[in-house]
N, C-alpha and C positions, 0 to 999 in steps of 0.2 A: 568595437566588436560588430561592425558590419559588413563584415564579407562575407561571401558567398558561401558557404561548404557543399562541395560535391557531393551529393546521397551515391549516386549512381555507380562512384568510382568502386571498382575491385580490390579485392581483397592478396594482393598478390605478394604480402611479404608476412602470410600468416604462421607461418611456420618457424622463421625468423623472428617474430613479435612472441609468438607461444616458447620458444625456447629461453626469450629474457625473462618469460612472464613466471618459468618454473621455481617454487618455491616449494619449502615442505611442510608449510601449513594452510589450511584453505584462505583464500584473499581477503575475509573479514577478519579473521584473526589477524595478519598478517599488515593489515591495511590499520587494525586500531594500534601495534607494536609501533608502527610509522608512526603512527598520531602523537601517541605519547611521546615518542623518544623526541620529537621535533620540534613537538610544545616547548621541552624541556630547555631544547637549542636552542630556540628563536628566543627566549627567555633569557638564557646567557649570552647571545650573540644581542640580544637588546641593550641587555648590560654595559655590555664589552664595549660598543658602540657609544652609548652617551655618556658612560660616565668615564671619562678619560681621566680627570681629575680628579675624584675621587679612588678609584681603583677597586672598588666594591664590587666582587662576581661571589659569595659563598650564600647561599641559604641558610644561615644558622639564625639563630636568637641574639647572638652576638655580635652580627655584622648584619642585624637588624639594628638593632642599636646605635651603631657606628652608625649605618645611613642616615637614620632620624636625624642623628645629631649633624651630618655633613649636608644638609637639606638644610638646618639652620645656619651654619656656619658659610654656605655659597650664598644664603638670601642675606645674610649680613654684610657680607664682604663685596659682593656684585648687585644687589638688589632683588628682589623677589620675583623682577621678569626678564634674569640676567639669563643667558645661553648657560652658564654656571649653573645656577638652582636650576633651570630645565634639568642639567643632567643629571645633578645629584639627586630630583624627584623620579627620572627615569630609574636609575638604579637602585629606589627605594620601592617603586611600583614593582619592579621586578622579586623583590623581596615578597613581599607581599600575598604576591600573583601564586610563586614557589609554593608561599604556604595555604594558599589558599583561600585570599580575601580579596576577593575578585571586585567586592565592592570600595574599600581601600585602594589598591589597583587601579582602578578605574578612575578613581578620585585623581589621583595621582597622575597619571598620565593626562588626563584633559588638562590639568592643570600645568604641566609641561607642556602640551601640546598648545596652546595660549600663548608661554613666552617665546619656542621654538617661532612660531609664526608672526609674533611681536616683531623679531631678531632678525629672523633670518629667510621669513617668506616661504616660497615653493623651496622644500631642502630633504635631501636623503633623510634628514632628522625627524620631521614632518611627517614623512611619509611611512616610515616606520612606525610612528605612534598613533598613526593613521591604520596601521596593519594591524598593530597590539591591543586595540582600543576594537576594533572587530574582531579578533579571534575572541578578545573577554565578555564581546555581548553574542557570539555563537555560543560559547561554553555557556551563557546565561542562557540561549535556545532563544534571544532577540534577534529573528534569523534577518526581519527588512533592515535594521539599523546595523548587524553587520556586514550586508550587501550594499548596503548605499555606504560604511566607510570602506569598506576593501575597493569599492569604484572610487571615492576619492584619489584614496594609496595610489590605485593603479594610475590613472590620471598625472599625477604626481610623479611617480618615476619616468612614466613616460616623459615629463620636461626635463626633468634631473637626469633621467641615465639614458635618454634616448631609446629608451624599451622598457616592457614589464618585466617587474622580476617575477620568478618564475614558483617563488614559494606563495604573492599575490595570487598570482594563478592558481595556482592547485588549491590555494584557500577557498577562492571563489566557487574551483570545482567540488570539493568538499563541502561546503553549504549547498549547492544545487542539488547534490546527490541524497543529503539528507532529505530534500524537500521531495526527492524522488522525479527530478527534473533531470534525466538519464542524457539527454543529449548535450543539454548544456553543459552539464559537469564531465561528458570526454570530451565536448568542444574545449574549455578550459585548460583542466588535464595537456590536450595535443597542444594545444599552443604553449606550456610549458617545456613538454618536452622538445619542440621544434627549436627552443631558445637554450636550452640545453644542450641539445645538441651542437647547436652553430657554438656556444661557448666551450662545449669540450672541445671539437674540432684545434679550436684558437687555444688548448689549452689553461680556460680561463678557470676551468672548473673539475672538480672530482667527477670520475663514472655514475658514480654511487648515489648523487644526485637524480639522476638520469634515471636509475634504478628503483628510488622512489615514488619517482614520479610514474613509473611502468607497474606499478605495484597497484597506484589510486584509479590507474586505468584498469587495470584487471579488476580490482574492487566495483568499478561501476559496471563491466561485463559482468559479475558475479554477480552482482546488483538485480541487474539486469533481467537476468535469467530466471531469477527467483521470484520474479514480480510476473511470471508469464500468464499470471491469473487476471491482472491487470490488461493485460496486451489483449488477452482470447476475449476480456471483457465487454472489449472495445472493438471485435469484428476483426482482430491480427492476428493469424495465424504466424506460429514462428517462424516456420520456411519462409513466410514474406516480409517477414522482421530482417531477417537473413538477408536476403534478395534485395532488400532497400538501400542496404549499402553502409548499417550500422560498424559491421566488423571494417569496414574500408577506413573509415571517420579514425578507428585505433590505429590504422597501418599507416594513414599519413599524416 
């Protein structure tokens, strides 16, 4: 993340960004609706992902149960640091997580994240529980420890998939923004959506992705603007908040 960003550049597809940007709640409500529903995903889609073998994606008490026991049943049949128990622990963390024991969770996932790395090195596997293992110490408000694993993550895909993924990103941006570090988190943000876009282009990926991610950007505009007490505090007037070339940063 050392390249340059243009301050100076114009603002000339604002009207085009304001029209993806319209929604019909203000961008904090709308921005925490994101939050939630994606925790939710990235939770199933964590699932989906490692536990192939077991087949465990329900949140219940009773397919809590089933995992405990399928966590035992891969550490006996493949070993305790088998890619196996990795997954079946993944899909047990994710249970967990659902209901909200983030300190089980946690447990859980390092502990897959261990054999994952035993097994298989730098791997999409890795790097995901490298993702999950920071968004559970954001949710704990351990904001350095989930900035230095989402840099791991992102580090990682970049070997594995030849690019960041773009949910990486917007996490990173999402914690900066909390920290009320306004630039970095639409640096983030744009550089999601720039890979989004070249992936829907290609077909690779839903609009709707792209949509969210125009969403966390409005949220940090929104952000933004509400913190002007901040800015005036500081000798910046808006007009030259404006002028510096912030609203350009969303446009490209």
């Amino acid at each position: 993340f050392d390249e340059e960003v243009d301050l100076d550049e114009g603002f000339e597809n604002i009207e085009e960004t304001k029209l993806e940007l319209q929604i019909s709640t203000p961008f904090e409500e709308s921005a925490d609706i994101v939050n939630n529903t994606l925790a939710k995903e990235h939770r199933s889609n964590s699932s989906s992902l490692f536990s192939q073998h077991s087949g465990n994606d329900k949140s219940t008490d009773s397919n809590l149960n089933t995992c405990t026991e399928n966590v035992r049943e891969q550490k006996g049949r493949f070993g305790s640091d088998s890619i196996e128990a990795a997954d079946a622990l993944v899909a047990l963390a994710c249970q967990y997580w659902e209901k909200g024991d983030r300190v089980t969770a946690t447990e859980l996932y390092t502990e897959a994240h261990s054999a994952y790395e035993n097994k298989l090195g730098d791997s999409k596997e890795v790097a995901m529980v490298l993702k999950s293992l920071g968004d559970l110490n954001k949710e704990d408000e351990k904001f350095d420890a989930a900035k230095h694993l989402y840099m791991e993550a992102l580090d990682m895909e970049q070997d594995v998939y030849g690019h960041y993924l773009p949910q990486t990103l917007n996490a990173v941006g999402i914690l900066c923004l909390e920290q009320d570090d306004f630039r970095a988190a639409m640096e983030y943000h744009r550089r999601a959506l720039q890979i989004q876009k070249k992936q829907s282009s290609r077909g690779e990926q839903s609009k709707y992705e792209m949509y969210e991610t125009l969403v966390r950007i409005g949220n940090v505009y929104y952000s933004e603007r509400n913190n002007l007490t901040n800015i005036r505090s500081k000798g910046v007037d808006y007009k030259d908040f404006i002028a510096s070339g912030f609203l350009g940063w969303i446009a490209n």
